[in-house]
Residue frames as a rotation matrix with the C-alpha (Angstrom) as fourth column:
UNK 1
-0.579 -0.384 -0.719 -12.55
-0.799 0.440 0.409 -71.81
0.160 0.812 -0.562 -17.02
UNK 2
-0.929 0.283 0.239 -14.17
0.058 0.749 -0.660 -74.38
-0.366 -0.600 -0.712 -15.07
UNK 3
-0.261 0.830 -0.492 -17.80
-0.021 -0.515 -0.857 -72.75
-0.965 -0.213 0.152 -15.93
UNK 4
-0.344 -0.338 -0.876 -16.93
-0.774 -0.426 0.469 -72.85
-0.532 0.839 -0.115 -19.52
UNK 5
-0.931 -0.366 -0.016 -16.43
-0.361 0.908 0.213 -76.46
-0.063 0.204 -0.977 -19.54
UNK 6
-0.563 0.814 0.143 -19.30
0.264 0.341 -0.902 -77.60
-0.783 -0.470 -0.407 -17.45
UNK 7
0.195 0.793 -0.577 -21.74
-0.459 -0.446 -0.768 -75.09
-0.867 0.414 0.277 -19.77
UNK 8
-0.343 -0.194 -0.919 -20.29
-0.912 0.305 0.275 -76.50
0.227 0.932 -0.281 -23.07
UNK 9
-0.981 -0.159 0.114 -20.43
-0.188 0.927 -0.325 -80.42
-0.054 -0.340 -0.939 -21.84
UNK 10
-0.556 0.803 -0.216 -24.05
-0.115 -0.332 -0.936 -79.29
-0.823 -0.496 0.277 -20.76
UNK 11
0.365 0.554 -0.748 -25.54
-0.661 -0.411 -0.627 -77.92
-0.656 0.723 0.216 -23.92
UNK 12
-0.715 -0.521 -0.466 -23.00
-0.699 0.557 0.450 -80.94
0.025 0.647 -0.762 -26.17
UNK 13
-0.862 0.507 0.036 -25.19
0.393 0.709 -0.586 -83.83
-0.322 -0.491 -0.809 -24.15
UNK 14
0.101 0.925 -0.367 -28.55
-0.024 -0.366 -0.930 -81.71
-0.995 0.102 -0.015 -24.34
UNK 15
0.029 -0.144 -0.989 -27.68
-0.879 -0.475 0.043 -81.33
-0.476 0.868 -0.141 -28.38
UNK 16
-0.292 -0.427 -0.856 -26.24
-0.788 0.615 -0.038 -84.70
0.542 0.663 -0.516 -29.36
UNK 17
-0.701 -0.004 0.714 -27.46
-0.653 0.407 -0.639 -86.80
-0.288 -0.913 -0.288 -26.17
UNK 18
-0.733 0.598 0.325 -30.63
0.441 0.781 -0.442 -87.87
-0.518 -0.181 -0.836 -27.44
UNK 19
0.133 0.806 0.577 -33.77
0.961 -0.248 0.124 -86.29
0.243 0.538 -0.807 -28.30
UNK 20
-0.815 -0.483 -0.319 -33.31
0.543 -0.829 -0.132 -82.71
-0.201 -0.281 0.939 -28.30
UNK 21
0.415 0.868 -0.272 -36.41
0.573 -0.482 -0.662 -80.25
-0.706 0.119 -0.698 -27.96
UNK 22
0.624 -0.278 -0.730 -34.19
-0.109 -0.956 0.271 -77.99
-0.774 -0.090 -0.627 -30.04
UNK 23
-0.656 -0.752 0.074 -31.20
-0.361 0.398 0.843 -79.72
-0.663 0.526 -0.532 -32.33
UNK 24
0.064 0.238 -0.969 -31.96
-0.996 0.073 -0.048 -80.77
0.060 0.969 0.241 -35.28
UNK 25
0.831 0.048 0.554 -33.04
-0.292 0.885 0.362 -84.74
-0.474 -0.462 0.750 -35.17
UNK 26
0.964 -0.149 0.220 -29.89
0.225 0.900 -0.373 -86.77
-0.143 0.409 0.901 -36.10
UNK 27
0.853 -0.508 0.119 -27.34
-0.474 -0.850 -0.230 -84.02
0.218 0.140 -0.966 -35.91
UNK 28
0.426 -0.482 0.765 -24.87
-0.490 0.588 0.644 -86.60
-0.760 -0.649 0.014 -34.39
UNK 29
0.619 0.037 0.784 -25.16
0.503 0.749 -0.432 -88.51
-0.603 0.662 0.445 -37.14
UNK 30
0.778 -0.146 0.610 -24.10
0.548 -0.317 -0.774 -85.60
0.306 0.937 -0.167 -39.42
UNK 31
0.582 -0.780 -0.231 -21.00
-0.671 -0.621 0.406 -84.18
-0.460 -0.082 -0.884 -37.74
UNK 32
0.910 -0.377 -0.170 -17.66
-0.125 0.141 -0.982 -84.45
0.394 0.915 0.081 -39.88
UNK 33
-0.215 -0.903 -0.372 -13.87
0.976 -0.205 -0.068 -85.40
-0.015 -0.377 0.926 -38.95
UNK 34
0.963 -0.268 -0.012 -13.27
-0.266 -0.951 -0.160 -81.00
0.032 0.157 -0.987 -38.85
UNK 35
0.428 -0.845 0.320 -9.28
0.650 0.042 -0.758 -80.40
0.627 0.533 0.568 -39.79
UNK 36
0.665 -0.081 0.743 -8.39
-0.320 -0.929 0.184 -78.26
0.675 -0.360 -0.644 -36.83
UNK 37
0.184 -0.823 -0.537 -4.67
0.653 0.511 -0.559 -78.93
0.734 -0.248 0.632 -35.70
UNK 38
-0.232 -0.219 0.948 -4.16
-0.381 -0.876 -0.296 -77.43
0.895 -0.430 0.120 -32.65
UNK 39
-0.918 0.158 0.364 -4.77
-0.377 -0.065 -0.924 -77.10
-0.122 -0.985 0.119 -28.44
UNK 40
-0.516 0.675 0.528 -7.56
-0.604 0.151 -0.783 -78.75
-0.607 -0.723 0.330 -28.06
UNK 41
-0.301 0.005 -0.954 -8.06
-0.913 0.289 0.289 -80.77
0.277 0.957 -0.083 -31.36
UNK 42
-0.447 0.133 -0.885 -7.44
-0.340 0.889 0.306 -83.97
0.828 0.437 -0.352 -29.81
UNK 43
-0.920 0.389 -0.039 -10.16
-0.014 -0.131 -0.991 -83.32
-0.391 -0.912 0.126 -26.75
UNK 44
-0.198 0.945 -0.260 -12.64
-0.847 -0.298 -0.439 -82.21
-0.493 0.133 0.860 -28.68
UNK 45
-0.495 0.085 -0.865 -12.71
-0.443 0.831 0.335 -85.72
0.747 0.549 -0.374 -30.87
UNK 46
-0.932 0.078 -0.353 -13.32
0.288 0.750 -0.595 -87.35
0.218 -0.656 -0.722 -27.46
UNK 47
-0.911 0.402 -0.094 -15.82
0.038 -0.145 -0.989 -85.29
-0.411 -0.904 0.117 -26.35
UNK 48
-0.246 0.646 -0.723 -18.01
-0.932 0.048 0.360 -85.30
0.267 0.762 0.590 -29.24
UNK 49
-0.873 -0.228 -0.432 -17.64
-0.075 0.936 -0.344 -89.12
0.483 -0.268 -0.834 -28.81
UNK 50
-0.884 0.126 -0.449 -19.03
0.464 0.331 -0.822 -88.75
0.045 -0.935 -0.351 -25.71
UNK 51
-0.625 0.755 -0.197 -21.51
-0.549 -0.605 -0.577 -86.28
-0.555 -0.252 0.793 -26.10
UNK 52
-0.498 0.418 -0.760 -23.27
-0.519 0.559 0.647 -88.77
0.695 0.716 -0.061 -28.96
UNK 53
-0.394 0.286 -0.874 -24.11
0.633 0.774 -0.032 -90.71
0.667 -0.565 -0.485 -25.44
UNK 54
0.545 0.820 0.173 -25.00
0.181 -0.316 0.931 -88.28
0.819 -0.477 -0.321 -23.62
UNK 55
0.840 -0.198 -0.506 -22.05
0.501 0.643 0.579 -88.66
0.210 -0.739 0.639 -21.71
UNK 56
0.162 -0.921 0.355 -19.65
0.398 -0.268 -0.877 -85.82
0.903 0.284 0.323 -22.38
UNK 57
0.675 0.386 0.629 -20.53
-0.384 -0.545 0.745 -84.15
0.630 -0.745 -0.219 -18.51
UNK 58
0.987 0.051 0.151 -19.80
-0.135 0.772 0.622 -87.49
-0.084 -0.634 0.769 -16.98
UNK 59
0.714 -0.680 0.166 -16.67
0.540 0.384 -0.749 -88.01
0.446 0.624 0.641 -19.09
UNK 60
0.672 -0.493 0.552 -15.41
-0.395 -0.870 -0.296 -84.31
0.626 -0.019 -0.780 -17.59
UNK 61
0.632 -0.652 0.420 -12.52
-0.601 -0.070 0.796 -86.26
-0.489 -0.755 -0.436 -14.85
UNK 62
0.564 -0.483 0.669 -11.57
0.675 0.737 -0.037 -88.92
-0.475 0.473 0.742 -17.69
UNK 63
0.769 0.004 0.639 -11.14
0.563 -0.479 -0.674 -86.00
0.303 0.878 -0.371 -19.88
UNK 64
0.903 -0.205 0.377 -9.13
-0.373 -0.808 0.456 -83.65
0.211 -0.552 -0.807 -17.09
UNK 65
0.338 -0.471 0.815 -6.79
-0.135 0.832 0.538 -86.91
-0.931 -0.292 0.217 -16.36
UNK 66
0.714 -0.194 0.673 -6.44
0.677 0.435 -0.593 -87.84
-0.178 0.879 0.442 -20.15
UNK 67
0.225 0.046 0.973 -5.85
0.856 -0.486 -0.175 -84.29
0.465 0.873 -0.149 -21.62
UNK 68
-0.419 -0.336 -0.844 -5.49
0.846 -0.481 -0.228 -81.56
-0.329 -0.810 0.486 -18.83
UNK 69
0.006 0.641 -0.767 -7.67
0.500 -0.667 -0.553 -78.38
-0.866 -0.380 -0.324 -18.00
UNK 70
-0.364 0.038 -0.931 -6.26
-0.606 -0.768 0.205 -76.27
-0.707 0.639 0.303 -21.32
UNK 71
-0.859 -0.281 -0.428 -6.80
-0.486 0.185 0.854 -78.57
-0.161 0.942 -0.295 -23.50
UNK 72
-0.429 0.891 0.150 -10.37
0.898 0.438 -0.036 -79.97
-0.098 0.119 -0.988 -22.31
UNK 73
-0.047 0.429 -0.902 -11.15
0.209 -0.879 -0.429 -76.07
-0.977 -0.209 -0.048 -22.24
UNK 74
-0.770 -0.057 -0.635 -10.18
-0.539 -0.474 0.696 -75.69
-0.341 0.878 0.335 -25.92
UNK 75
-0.991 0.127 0.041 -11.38
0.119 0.706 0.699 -78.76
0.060 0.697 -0.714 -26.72
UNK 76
-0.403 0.915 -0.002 -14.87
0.780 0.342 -0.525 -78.16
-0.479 -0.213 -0.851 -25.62
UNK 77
0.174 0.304 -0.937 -15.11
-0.074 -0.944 -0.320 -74.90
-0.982 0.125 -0.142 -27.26
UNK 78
-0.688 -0.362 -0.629 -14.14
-0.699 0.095 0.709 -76.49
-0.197 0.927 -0.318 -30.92
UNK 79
-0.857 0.506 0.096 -16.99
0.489 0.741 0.461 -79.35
0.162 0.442 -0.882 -30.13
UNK 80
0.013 0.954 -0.298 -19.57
0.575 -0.251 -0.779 -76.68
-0.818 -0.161 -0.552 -29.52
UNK 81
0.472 0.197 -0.860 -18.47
-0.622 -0.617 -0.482 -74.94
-0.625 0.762 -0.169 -32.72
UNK 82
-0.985 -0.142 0.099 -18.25
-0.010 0.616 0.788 -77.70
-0.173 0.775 -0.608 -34.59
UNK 83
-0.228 0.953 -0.197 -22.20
0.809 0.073 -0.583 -78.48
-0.542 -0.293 -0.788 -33.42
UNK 84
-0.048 0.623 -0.781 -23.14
0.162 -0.766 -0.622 -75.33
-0.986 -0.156 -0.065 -34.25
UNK 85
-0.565 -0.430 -0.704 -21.35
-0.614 -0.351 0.707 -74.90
-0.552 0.831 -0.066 -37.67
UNK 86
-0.903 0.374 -0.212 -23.11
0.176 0.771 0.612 -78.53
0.393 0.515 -0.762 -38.73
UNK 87
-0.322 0.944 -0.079 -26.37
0.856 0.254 -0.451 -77.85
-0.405 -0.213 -0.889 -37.37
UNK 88
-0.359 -0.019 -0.933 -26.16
0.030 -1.000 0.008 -74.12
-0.933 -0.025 0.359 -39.12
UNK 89
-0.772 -0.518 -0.369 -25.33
-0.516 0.172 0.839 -75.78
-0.371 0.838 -0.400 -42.45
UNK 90
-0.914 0.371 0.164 -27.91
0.396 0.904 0.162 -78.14
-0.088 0.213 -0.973 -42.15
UNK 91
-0.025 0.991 -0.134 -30.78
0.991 0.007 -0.132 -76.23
-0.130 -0.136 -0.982 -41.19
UNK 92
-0.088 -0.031 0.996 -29.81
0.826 -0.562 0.055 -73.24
0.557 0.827 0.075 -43.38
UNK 93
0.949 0.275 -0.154 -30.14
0.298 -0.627 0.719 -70.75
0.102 -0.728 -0.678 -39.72
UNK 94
-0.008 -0.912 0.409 -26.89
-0.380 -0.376 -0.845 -68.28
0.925 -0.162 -0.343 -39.31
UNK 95
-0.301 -0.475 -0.827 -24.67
0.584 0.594 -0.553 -69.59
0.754 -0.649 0.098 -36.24
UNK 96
-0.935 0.117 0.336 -25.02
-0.331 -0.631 -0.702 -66.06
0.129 -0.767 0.628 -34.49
UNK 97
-0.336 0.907 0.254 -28.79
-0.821 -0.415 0.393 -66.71
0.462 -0.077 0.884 -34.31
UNK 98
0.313 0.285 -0.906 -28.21
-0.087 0.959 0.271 -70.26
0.946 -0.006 0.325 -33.25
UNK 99
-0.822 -0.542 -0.177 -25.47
0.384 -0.297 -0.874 -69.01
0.421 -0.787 0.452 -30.50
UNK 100
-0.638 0.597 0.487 -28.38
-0.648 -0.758 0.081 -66.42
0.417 -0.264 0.870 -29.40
UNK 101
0.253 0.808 -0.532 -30.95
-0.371 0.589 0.718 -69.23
0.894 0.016 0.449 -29.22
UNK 102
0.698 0.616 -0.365 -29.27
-0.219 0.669 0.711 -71.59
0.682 -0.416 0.602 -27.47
UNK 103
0.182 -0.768 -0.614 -26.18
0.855 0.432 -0.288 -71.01
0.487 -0.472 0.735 -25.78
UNK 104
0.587 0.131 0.799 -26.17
-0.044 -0.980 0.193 -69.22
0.809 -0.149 -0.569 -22.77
């Protein structure tokens, strides 16, 4: 579970952090509230947040302390598929082919 996190956090930052060889410029800019009630709902708000700074890695003991292990696990897996869904949408490229690309 632990691996999960870390790799999601990873690739959020590297996506939304800054310049991205890879993301679409401004993607940050264009993610949406998303409507997903559930485990990990109100984690993944934060970490977005954070990832916008670059900072969702760092964040990973505020988060663990805030929110606890299941729920920074969901949550980090609903802000990398949010990302993906809004950067799919945007740049007209199916998700699976984005998943392929860039998450490994």
């Amino acid at each position: 579970m632990s691996s999960c996190i870390g790799a999601a956090l990873g690739l959020l930052d590297g996506f939304l952090g800054g310049p991205s060889p890879h993301a679409p410029a401004g993607l940050a800019r264009r993610l949406t509230p998303f409507l997903i009630r559930g485990p990990g709902d109100r984690a993944a708000r934060d970490i977005l947040r954070s990832a916008t700074m670059g900072q969702a890695f760092d964040s990973l003991n505020h988060l663990m302390l805030d929110y606890g292990g299941q729920e920074v696990h969901y949550g980090s897996a609903i802000a990398l598929a949010t990302v993906i869904r809004v950067w799919s949408r945007d740049t007209e490229r199916a998700a699976a082919e984005l998943i392929r690309a860039y998450v490994r």
